[in-house]
LUMROVO-350582 format. One line per field, with one value per residue (C-alpha): residue number from 0; residue in three letters; z, y, x. Coordinates in pm, whole numbers. Each point is the difference from the previous one (the first is absolute). Example, Ala and Ser with C-alpha at 12.3 -4.5 7.8 and 13.67 -1.06 7.14 Angstrom:
<pts>
n = c(0	1)
res = c(ALA	SER)
zz = c(780	-66)
yy = c(-450	344)
xx = c(1230	137)
</pts>
This chain:
<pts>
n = c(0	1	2	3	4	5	6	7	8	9	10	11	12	13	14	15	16	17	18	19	20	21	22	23	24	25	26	27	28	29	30	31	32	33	34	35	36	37	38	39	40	41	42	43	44	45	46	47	48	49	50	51	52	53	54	55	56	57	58	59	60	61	62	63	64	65	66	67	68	69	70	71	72	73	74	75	76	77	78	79	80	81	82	83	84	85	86	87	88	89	90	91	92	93	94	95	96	97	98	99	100	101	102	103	104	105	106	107	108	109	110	111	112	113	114	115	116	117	118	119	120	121	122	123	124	125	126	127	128	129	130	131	132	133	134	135	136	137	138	139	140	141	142	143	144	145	146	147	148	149	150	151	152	153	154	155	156	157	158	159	160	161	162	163	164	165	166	167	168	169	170	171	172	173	174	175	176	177	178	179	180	181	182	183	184	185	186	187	188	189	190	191	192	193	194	195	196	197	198	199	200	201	202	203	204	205	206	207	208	209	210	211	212	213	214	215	216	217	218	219	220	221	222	223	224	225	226	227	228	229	230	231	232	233	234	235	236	237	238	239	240	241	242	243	244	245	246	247	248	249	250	251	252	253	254	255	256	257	258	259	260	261	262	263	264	265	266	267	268	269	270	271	272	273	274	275	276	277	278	279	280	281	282	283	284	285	286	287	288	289	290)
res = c(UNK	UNK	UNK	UNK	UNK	UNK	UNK	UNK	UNK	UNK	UNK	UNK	UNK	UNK	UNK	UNK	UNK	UNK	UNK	UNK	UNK	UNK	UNK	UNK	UNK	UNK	UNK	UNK	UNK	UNK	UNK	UNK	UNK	UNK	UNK	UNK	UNK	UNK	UNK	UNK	UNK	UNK	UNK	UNK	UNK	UNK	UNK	UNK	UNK	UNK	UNK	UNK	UNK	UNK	UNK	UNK	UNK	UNK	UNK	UNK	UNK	UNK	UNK	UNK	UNK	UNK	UNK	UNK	UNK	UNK	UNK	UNK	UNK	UNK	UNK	UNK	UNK	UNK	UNK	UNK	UNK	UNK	UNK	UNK	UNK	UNK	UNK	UNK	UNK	UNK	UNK	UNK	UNK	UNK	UNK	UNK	UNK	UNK	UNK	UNK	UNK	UNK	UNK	UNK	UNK	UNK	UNK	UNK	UNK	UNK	UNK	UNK	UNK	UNK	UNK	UNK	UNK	UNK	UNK	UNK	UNK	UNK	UNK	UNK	UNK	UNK	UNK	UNK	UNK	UNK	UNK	UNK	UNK	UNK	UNK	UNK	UNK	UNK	UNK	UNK	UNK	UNK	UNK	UNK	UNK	UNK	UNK	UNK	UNK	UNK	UNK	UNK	UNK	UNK	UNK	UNK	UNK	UNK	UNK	UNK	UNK	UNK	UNK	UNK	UNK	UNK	UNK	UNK	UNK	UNK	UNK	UNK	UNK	UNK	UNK	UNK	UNK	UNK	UNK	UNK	UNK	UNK	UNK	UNK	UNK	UNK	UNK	UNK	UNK	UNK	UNK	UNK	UNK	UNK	UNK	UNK	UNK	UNK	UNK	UNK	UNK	UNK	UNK	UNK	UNK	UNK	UNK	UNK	UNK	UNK	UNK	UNK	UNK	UNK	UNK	UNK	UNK	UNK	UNK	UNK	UNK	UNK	UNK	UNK	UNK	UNK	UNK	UNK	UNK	UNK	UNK	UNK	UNK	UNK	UNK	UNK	UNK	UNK	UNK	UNK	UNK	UNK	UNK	UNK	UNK	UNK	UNK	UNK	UNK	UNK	UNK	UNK	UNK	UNK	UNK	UNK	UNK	UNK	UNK	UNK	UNK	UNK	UNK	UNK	UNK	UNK	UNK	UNK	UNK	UNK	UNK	UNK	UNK	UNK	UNK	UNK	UNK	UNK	UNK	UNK	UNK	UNK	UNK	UNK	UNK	UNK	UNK	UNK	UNK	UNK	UNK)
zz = c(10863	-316	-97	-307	81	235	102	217	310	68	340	87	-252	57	354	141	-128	-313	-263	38	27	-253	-240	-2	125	-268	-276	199	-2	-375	-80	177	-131	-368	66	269	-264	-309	-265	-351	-281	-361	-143	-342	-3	93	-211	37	-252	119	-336	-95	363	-87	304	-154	114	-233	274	248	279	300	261	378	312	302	-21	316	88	32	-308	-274	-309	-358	-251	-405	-188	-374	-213	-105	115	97	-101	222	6	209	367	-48	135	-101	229	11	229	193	-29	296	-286	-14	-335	-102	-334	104	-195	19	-30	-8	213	90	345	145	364	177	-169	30	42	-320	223	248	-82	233	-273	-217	-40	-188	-146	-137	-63	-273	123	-153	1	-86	-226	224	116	395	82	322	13	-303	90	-300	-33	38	-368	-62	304	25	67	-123	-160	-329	0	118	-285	-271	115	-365	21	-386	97	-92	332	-7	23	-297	-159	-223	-177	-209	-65	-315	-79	-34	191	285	324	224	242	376	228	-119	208	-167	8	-266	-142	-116	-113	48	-168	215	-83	320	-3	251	-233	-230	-384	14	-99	189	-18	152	136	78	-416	-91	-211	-64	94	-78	166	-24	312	183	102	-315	-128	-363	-126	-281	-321	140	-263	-272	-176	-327	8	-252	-257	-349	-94	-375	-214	-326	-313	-355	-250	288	224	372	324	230	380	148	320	185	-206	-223	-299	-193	-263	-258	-244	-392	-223	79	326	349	333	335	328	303	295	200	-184	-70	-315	-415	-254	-301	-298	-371	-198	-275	-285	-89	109	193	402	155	155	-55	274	-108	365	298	269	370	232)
yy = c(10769	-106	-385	47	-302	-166	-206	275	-129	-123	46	-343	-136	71	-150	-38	-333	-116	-49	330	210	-165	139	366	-45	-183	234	258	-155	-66	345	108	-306	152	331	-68	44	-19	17	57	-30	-17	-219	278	386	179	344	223	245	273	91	-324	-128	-332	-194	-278	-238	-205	-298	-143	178	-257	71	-163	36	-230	-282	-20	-298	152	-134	266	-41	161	124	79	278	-39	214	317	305	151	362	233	253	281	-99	-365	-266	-290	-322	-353	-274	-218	-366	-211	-235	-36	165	50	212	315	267	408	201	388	129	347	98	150	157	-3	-299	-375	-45	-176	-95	-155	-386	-123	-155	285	153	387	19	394	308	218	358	179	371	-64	-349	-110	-349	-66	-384	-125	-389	72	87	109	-167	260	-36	148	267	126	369	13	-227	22	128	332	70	-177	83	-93	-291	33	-105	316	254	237	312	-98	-60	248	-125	-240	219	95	309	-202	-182	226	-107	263	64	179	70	315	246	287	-183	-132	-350	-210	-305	-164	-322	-262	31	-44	320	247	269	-150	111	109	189	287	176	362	183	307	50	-223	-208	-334	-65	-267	-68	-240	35	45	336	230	63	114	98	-221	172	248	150	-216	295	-153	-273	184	-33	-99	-383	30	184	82	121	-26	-223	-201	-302	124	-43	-118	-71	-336	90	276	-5	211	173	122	250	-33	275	-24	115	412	-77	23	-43	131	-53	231	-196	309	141	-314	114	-168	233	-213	280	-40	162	242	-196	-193	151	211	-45	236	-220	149	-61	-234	-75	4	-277	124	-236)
xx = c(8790	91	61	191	246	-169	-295	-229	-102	-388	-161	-172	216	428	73	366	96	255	-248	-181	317	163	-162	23	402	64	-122	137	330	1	-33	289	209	-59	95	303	315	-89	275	-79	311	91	183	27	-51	-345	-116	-283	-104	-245	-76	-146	-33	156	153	259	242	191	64	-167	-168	109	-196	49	-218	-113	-276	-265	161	357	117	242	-190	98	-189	112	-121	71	198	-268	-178	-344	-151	-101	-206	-32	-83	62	203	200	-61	29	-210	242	-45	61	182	377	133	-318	-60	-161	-140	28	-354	-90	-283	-165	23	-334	8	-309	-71	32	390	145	323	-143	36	251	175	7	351	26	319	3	-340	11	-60	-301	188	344	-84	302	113	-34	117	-173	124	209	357	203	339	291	108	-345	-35	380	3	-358	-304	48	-386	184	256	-218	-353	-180	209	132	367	132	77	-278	272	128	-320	10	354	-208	-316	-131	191	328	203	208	245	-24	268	12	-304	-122	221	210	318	226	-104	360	18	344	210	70	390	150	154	-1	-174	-148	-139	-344	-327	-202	-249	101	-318	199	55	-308	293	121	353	267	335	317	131	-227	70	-50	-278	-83	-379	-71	0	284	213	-203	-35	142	-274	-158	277	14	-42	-29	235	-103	177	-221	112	200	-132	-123	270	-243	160	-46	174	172	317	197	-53	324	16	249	160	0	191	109	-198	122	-199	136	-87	8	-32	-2	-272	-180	-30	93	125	-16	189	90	240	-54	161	281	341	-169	-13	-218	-287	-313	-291	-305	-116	54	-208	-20	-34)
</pts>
């Protein structure tokens, strides 16, 4: 029998009486005092990075567990971290002090071995797994704002603040935001209008385009019937200054002297015509722009 928490018992020695049990009760009893609900808080936010295996807490680790004589005692962690390498863990050694200042240590953990948690005192808050690099907490309890749906050891695993399935919209190769979960379905991004259909973007797998809509409803490819996007900006006659375009306006021809320009709406076509000669008014054609 072991007598990890206990005076052992001597023959010759332990007889039935107070002062001989005493003794190993006593020890006995303080072990399970330290370990019977413990409750370990922050006062600030706790992180773990597996890359770096950084443990941090930017308050106070309060910590509260149950003297040997009965007694609720506290005890403070400062504001700051540990690392942790692979198969360690992250412990403190109680003091029987009320708000005493306490501080956090990393050890190995060696089975078959003399047992590095085996001081009754000795609380383990969390163990760094050797496989996955990931954070287990023992004593430690993560505060909900931290766990939620999942330890933020789960969706940030190298612990650079960034999700990890985004990662790679801030990598090297320039900087992307990717949308949907991989499947073969359209990807749309809408505006928060409050309307029932609102304007948006897509991206249509069926035609491998990018879409747009106004209403929600219709969609057009973008670049559809942009055909004329690779019109004319400059106009240049010699001898005369350039009309350059500044915006999507108008340009407007206008007829000289024995000159006359016609439009065909019809046709989209100009007709622009002079005349032979003075007096005389058959037009003659000079050009004619199809549109």
């Amino acid at each position: 029998m072991g007598a990890n928490f206990h005076t052992a018992y001597a023959d010759g020695i332990t007889i039935f009486a107070a002062s001989s049990m005493e003794a190993p009760l006593s020890d006995l009893d303080r072990a399970i005092s330290y370990i019977k609900n413990v409750i370990v808080h922050c006062d600030g936010v706790i992180n773990y990075s597996s890359t770096s295996g950084q443990l941090t807490w930017n308050g106070p680790l309060r910590i509260l567990f149950v003297r040997a004589d009965g007694q609720l005692i506290q005890n403070i962690v400062a504001a700051g971290g540990v690392t942790l390498s692979d198969n360690q863990m992250a412990y403190v050694d109680l003091s029987e002090i009320n708000d005493a200042t306490v501080m956090v240590y990393a050890a190995s953990l060696t089975t078959a071995a003399a047992s590095t948690t085996k001081a009754y005192n000795r609380l383990v808050l969390a163990y760094r797994n050797a496989a996955s690099a990931k954070l287990y907490p023992v004593g430690l309890r993560l505060p909900l704002s931290i766990v939620g749906d999942m330890q933020k050891s789960v969706y940030d695993p190298d612990g650079d603040g960034k999700v990890s399935a985004a990662a790679a919209a801030d990598s090297a190769a320039g900087n992307t935001f990717p949308i949907g979960d991989g499947t073969n379905t359209d990807k749309t991004i809408q505006a928060a209008t409050g309307a029932q259909n609102p304007p948006a973007i897509r991206y249509n797998t069926a035609s491998g385009k990018w879409q747009y809509t106004g209403d929600g409803t219709t969609w057009t490819d973008f670049g559809a019937g942009d055909s004329g996007a690779a019109a004319f900006k400059t106009i240049t006659v010699p001898g005369q200054a350039d009309i350059v375009a500044d915006s999507a306006g108008a340009l407007t021809l206008v007829a000289g002297m024995n000159v006359t320009v016609t439009t065909n709406e019809a046709n989209r076509s100009i007709t622009i015509a002079a005349s032979t000669g003075a007096g005389n008014g058959t037009p003659v054609n000079l050009w004619q722009l199809m549109l």
